[in-house]
N, C-alpha and C positions, 0 to 999 in steps of 0.2 A: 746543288747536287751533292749529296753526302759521297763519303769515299768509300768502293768498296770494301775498307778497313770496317767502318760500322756498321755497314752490310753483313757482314759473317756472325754478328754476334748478339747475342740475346741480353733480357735483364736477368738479373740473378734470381731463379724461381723462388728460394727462400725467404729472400726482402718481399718479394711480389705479393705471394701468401702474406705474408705478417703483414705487407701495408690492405691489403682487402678486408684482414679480421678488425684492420683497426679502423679502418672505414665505417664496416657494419657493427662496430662497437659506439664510433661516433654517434651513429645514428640511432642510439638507445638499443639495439643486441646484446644481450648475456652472451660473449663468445668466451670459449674456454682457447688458449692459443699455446699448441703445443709446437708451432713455427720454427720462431727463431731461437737460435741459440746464443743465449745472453744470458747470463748468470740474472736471477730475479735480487740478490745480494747488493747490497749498496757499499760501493767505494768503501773501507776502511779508512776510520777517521784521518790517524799516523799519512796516509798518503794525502788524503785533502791538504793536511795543516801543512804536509810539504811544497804543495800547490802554492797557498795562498802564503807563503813563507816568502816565493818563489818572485810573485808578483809584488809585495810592500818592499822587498830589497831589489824590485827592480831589473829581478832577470827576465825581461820583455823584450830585447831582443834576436838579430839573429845569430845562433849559434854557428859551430863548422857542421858543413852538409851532412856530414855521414853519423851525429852525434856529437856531445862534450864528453871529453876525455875520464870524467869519474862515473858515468853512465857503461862509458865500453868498458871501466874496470870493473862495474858490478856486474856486468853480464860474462866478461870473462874469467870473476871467481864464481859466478853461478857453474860454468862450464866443468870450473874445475870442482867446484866439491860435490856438485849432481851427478857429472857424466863423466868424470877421468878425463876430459880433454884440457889439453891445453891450449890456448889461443893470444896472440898478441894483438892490440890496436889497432895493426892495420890489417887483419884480416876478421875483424868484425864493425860490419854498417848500423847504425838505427835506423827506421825508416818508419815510415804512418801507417804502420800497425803490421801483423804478418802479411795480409792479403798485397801489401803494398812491396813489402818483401820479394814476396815470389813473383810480384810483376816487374822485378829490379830484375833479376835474377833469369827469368824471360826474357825482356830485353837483352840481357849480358850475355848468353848463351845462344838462343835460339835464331836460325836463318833460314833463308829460303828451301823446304824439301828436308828441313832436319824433321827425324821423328822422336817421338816424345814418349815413352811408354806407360800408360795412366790405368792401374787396376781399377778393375768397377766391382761394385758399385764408389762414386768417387764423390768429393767435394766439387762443387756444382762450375764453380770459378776454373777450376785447373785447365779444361779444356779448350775454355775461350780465352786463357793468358796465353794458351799456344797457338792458335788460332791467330788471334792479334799479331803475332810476332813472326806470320806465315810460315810458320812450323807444321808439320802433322800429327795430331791425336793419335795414339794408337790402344785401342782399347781392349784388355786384357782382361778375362770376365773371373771371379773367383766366384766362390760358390759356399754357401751356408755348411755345407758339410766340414768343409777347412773350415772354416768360424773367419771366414773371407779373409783368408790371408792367399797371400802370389806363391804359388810353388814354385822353388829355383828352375826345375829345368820347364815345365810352362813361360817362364818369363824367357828363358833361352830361347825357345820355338818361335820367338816373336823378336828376335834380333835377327836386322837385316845390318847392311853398309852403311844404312839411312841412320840410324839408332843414334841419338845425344846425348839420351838421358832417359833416367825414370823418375818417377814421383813417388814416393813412397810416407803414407800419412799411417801413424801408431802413435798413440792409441786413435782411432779413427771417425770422422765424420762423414758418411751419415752410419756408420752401423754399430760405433761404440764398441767395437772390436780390437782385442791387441796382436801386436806380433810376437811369438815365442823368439825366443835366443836362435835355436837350430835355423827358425826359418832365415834371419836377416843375416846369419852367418852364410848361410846357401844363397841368402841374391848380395851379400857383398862380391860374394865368389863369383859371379856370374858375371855384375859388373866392370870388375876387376880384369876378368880374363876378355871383355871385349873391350876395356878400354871406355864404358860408361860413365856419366856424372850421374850422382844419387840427390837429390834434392828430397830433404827428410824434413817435411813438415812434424814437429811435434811440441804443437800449440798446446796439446793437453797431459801435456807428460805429466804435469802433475795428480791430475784427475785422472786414478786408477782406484780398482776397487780386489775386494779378495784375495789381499797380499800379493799380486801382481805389481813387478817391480820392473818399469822403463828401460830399456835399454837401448842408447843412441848408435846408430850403425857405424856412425863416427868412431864413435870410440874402441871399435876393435881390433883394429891395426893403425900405423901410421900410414900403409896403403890407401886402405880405405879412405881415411880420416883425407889425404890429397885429392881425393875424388868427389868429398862430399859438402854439400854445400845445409846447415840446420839451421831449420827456419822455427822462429820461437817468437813468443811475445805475453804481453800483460795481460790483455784482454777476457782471457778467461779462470787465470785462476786466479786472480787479482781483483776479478768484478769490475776490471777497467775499458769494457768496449768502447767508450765513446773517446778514450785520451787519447787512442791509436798510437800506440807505439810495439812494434814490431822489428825483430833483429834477424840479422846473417851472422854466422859463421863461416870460413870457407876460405880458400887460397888467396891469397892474399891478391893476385894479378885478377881475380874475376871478383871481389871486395873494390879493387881499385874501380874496376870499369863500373861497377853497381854506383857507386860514389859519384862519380861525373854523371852517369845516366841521370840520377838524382840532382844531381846542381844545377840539372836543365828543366825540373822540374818540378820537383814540389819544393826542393831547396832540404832547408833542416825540419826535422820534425818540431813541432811547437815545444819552446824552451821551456816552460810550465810543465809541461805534461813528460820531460826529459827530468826534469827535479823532483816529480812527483813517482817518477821509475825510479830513481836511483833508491828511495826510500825502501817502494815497493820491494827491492831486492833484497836492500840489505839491513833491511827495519825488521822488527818481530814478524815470522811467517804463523803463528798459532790460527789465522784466520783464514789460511788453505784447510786446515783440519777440523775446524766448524763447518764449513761451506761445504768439504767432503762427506763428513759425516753425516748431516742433511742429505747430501745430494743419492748416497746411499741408502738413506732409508727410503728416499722418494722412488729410487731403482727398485728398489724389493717389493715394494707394492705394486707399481708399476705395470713389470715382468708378470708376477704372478694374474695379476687381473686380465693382460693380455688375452694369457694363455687359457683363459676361463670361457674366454669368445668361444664360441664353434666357428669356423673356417679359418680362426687367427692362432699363429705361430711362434713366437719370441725367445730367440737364444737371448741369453741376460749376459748384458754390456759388460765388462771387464774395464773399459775407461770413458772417457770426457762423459756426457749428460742427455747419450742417446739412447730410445731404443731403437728396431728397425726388424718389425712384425711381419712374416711372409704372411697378406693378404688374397694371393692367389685363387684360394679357393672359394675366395666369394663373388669373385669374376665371371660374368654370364646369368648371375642375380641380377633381380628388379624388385625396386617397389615404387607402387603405381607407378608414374609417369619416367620415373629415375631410372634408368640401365647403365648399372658398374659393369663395364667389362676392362677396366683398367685400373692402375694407381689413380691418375689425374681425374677419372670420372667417380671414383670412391672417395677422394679428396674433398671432390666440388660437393659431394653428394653430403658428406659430414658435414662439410662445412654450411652448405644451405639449410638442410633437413634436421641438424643436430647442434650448429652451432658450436661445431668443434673445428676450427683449425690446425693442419698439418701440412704436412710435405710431402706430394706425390712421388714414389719410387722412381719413375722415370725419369724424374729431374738429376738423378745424383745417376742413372744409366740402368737400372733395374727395376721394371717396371712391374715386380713381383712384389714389392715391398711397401711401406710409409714408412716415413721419418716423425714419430714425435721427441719433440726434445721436452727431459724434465726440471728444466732449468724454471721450473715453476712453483707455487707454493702447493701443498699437499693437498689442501681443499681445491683446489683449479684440479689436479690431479683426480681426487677423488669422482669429484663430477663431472668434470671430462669421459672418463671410462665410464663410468655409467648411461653418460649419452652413448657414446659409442655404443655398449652393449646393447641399447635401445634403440637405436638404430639401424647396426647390424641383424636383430632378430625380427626386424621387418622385413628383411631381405628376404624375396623367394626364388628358387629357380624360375629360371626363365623358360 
């Protein structure tokens, strides 16, 4: 008998989608797969050679739990000359990549009947790390007209006694949206004044587009900065998904308890792939600014083709490698046998009918929307949207 613990909780709808396109890819399918988000970019050499440096001198085995000591210092001059924070040793973890982060972190924080306050549309994981940790979700909806950011006194309205924390993810997945300055200064303020923890995922801080410039919540007070815990990692602007390494920030007594959670369980993250971070960090970055600049031009085209559909909508992403198209109004269309009247039946329908893989809105909690990521090469792009378009204009009312 399984335990009500994995009772509560699903598989992550994103992996799900990506493993079906690649099934029906197996099986000789042209799928175009606007899924997952994984940089199409391969590893930079400089971090390989630091890899396999790693292993002929033999650092193969285990490290201390929470990382090696010149890993937490490049992550804590990354802090400093990114975001104006300062940070010591023992208030920064390494861990198996962000996602493993924020489930330290869940652990370290979250208890029975605490609530969690999670904007939607959200990153698909967040709710079931609180879930897991018998905490409560509490879902907070924003809306395309803000360009889905949390309005401070909105997020006030939904503070009870129960209240531990918020989740706050800028630049954002799934919508590719940022937060303005005004707004994080209005929910530090809010936080602050109940006495809140901020857990600031910002996995893509680097991946900003339009001279939009990052701004960690951390960094605007020392108030703040005792209440917030930043969750970062290699993964996406480093092209490193598969090395999983992922870091904390944050007090140093809730760093402590991340640390033993961690020694009980995955131990240290892989010593290789902690040698091939330090390089990452503090080796030539010129190949965030390739990889941006592509990834830019693939948004422009992108956006604009979206928006060319009839019933499809696209504000254009401001960060990481999303867009996030209000689909709504093709909801309650058929063709032949097929009736969309959702995200997830629009999804399935692409992806059967058209051979295009994406991510149904409702999975991230807005089921007005898709997720494609264009973490893909231009031609996949190209003909991607084309299906789409060809697809979609079979669509009729129903």
């Amino acid at each position: 008998m399984l335990s009500k613990r994995a009772g509560k909780i699903k598989p992550s709808p994103t992996l799900a989608m990506d493993a079906k396109a690649k099934a029906m890819k197996a099986s000789g399918v042209d799928v175009v797969n606007f899924g997952v988000g994984e940089p199409d970019f391969d590893t930079p050499d400089n971090i390989k050679e630091a890899a396999i440096k790693a292993i002929k001198d033999g650092f193969t085995k285990y490290t201390p739990v929470g990382g090696i000591d010149p890993l937490k210092d490049a992550v804590i001059e990354k802090f400093r000359k990114d975001n104006n924070l300062e940070y010591a040793r023992d208030e920064v973890i390494v861990s198996c990549g962000a996602k493993h982060s924020l489930y330290n972190i869940a652990q370290a924080l979250y208890g029975p009947g605490d609530e969690v306050i999670i904007p939607s549309p959200y990153w698909v994981s967040y709710p079931d790390q609180v879930i897991l940790n018998d905490a409560v979700p509490v879902f907070v909806k924003t809306y395309e007209k803000d360009k889905f950011m949390l309005k401070p006194d909105v997020l006030e309205s939904h503070i009870t006694k129960k209240t531990k924390a918020i989740i706050l993810n800028s630049p954002s997945n799934p919508t590719g949206l940022t937060y303005d300055k005004k707004t994080i200064e209005g929910i530090a303020g809010v936080a602050l004044k109940h006495n809140l923890y901020v857990i600031s995922d910002e996995i893509y801080e680097k991946l900003t587009y339009d001279g939009f410039t990052h701004i960690s919540i951390a960094s605007l007070s020392n108030e703040i900065k005792a209440r917030t815990l930043v969750v970062n990692g290699l993964s996406k602007a480093y092209a490193m998904t598969g090395w999983r390494i992922g870091y904390t920030a944050g007090p140093k007594d809730i760093i402590r308890a991340m640390t033993n959670i961690q020694s009980q369980s995955t131990s240290n993250p892989a010593s290789i792939a902690q040698k091939a971070a330090v390089e990452a960090l503090t080796g030539p970055q010129d190949f965030i600014k390739t990889m941006l600049s592509e990834f830019d031009r693939r948004r422009k085209f992108l956006v604009t083709e979206l928006n060319s559909i009839s019933g499809i909508s696209c504000l254009t992403p401001t960060g990481a490698f999303y867009a996030f198209p209000n689909t709504s109004k093709l909801y309650g269309k058929h063709a032949d046998e097929n009736k969309v009247s959702s995200s997830s039946e629009l999804a399935l329908y692409l992806l059967e009918k058209a051979s295009v893989a994406l991510v149904p809105g409702d999975a991230f909690g807005d089921n007005d929307y898709i997720r494609l990521s264009y973490a893909t090469s231009m031609d996949n792009i190209r003909k991607g949207v084309e299906r789409i378009k060809e697809a979609v204009n079979r669509l009729k009312q129903a």
